[in-house]
C-alpha positions in Angstrom: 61.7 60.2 20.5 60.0 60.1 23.8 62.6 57.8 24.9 65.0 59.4 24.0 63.8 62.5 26.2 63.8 60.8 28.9 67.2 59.6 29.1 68.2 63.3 28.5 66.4 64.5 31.0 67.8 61.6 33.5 71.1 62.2 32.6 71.4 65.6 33.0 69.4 65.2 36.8 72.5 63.2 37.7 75.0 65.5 35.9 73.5 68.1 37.8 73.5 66.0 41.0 76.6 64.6 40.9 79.5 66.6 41.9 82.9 67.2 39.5 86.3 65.4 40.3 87.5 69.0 40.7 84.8 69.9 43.3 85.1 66.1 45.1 88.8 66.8 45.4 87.8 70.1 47.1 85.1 69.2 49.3 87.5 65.8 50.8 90.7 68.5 51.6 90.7 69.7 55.0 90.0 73.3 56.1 93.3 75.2 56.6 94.2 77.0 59.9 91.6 80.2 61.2 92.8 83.0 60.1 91.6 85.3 63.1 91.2 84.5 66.6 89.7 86.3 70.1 90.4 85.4 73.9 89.5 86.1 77.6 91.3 85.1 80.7 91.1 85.7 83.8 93.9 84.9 86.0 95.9 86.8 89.1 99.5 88.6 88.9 101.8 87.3 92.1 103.5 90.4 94.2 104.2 93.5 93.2 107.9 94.6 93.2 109.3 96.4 96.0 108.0 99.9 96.2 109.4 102.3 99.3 109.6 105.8 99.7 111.0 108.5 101.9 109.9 112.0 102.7 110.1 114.6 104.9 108.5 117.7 106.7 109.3 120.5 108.8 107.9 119.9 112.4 108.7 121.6 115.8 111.8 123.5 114.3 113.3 120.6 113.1 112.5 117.9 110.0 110.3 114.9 110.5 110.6 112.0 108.2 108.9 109.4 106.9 109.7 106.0 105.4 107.0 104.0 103.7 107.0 100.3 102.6 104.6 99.2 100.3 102.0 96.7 100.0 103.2 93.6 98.0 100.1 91.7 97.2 99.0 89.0 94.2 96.1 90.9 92.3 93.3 89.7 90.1 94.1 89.9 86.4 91.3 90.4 83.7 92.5 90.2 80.2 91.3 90.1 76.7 92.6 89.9 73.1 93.3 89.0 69.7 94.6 88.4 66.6 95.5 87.5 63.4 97.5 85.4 60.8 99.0 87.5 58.0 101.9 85.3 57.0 102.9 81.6 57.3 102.8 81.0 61.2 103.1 85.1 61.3 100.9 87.3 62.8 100.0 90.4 64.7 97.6 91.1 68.0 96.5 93.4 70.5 95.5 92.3 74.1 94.5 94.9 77.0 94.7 93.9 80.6 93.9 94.9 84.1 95.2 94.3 87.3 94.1 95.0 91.0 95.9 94.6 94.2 95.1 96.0 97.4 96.4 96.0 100.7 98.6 97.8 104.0 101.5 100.0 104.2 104.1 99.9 106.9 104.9 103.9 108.1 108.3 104.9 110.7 108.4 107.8 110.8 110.7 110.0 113.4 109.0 113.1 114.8 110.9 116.0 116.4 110.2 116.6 120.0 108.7 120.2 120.3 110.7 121.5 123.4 113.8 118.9 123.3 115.7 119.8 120.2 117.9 116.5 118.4 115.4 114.0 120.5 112.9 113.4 118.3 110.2 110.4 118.8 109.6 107.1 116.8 105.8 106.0 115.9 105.2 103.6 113.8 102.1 101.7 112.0 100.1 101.0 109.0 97.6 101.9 106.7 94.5 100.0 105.2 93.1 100.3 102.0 96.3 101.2 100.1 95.0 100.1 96.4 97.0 100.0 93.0 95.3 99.1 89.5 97.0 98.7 86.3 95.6 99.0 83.0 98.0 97.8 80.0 97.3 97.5 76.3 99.6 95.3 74.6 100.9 95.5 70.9 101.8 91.9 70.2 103.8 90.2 67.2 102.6 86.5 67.0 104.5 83.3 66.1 101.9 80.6 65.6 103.8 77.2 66.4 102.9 74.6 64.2 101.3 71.7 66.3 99.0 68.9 64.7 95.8 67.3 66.7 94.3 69.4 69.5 96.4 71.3 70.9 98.0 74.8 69.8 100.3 77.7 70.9 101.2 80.9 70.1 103.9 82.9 71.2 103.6 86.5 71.7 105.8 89.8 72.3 106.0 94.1 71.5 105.4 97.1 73.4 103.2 97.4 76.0 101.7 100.6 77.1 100.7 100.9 81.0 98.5 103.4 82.8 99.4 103.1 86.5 97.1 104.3 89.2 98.3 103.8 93.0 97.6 105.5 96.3 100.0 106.8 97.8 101.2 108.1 101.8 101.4 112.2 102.2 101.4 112.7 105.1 101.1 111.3 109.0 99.0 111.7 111.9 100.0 111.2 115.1 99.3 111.7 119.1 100.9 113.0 121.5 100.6 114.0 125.7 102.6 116.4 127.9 105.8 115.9 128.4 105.7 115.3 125.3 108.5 112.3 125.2 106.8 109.8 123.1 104.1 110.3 120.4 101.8 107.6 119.1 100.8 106.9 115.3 97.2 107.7 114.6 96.6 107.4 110.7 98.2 108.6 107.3 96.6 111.1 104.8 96.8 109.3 101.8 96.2 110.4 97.5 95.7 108.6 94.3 98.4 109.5 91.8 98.6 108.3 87.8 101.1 108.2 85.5 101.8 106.1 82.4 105.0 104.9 80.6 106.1 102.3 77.6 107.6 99.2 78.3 107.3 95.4 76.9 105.4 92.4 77.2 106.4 88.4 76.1 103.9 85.2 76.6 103.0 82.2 75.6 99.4 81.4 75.1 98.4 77.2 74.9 95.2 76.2 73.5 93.2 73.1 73.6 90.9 73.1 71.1 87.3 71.0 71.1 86.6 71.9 67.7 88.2 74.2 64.5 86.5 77.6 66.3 86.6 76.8 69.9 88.6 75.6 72.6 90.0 77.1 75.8 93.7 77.8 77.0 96.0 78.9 79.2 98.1 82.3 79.2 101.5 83.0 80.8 102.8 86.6 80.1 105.7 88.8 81.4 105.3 92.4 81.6 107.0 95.3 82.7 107.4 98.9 82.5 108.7 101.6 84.9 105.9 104.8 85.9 107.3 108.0 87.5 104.7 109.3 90.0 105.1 113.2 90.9 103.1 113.1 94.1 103.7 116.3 95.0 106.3 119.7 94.2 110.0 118.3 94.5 108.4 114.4 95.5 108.9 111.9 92.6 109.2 108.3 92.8 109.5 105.5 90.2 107.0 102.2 90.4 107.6 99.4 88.2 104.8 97.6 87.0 104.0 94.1 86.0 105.3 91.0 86.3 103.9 87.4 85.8 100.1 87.3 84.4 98.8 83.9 84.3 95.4 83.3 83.9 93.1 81.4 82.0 89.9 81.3 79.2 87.8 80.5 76.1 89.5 81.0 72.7 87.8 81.3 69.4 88.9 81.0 66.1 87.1 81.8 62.6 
């Protein structure tokens, strides 16, 4: 009887220890795809698009005007995100981004003369410190392209929704000495103006991946959208914003 307790007992320890075909099967199957994933880049945005604008003033009797061209600089980008699988290689994300730029404008402007009427003078000049941010959140459908080993990538579009802030020229200073036939730009009197609009966004995000949760990659999006500015009563202009954000990051997966 005491033998046979003991070969019980030592049978059910390796029952016990020893897992099922079922489970074995299980536990050898690989781990499917994460489900969910977060990034953050930081990258740079090339020029801005053209931006120019024209705008006038009554001086000496007569109208002064003024033409503006715009700084077009490469700005920093800082971006983060994420998203999930919901179906197949399926998926939906959100991303938000900024972008800074900052640089001179280029002002003509033609001055009436104050005693000569129809001769009016030409300055011309620039001003510093002209800065423009952008601050986008992106609504992204994913496609999650089916790769093997490493490497991943997922491609991205939707709406994007941008909050433009930019400074803008009002108004120019200039000098001037009797007679009075020439005048000399001094400075601008510049504001910052907002506005927001709707537009789109489309990128491709590649990841190389050191482990199932973490890896790093590289983003390349296209964004654009087009922000009326009301600077002041009866001067509007239109900006568009984006462009090419390419950046880089760490990527994680769970």
């Amino acid at each position: 009887m005491k033998t046979l307790t003991v070969m019980l007992t030592a049978t059910l320890a390796v029952a016990i220890a020893t897992p099922t075909a079922a489970q074995a099967r299980r536990a050898a199957q690989p781990k499917g795809p994460a489900r969910f994933y977060v990034s953050l880049n930081g990258g740079a945005q090339p020029a801005n698009a053209a931006l120019s604008d024209h705008f006038e003033f009554p001086s000496n009797a007569e109208t002064a005007t003024v033409d503006v061209d715009y700084p077009k600089k490469a700005g920093v980008v800082i971006d983060g995100g994420g998203g999930a699988r919901l179906w197949k290689q399926l998926g939906a994300g959100v991303a938000v981004s900024y972008a800074s730029s900052d640089g001179s404008a280029a002002i003509e402007a033609s001055i009436p003369h104050p005693f000569l009427f129809g001769q009016p003078r030409q300055i011309g000049g620039e001003q510093g410190s002209i800065a423009r941010t952008e601050t986008s959140a992106h609504v992204q459908v994913l496609y999650f392209v089916p790769t093997r080993g490493k490497l991943r990538a997922i491609l991205s579009g939707g709406p994007s929704m941008v909050s433009l802030s930019q400074d803008v020229v009002t108004d120019v200073d200039y000098s001037e000495t009797y007679p009075y036939d020439t005048a000399a730009f001094t400075r601008a009197t510049t504001k910052t103006v907002k506005g927001n609009a709707v537009g789109f966004n489309v990128g491709v995000d590649v990841q190389w991946m050191f482990s199932r949760e973490f890896g790093v990659g590289g983003l390349v999006r296209f964004t654009r959208a087009t922000v009326d500015l009301d600077v002041a009563e009866g001067r509007r202009f239109s900006v568009d914003t984006g462009g090419v954000q390419a950046g880089g990051g760490v990527r994680v997966f769970f």
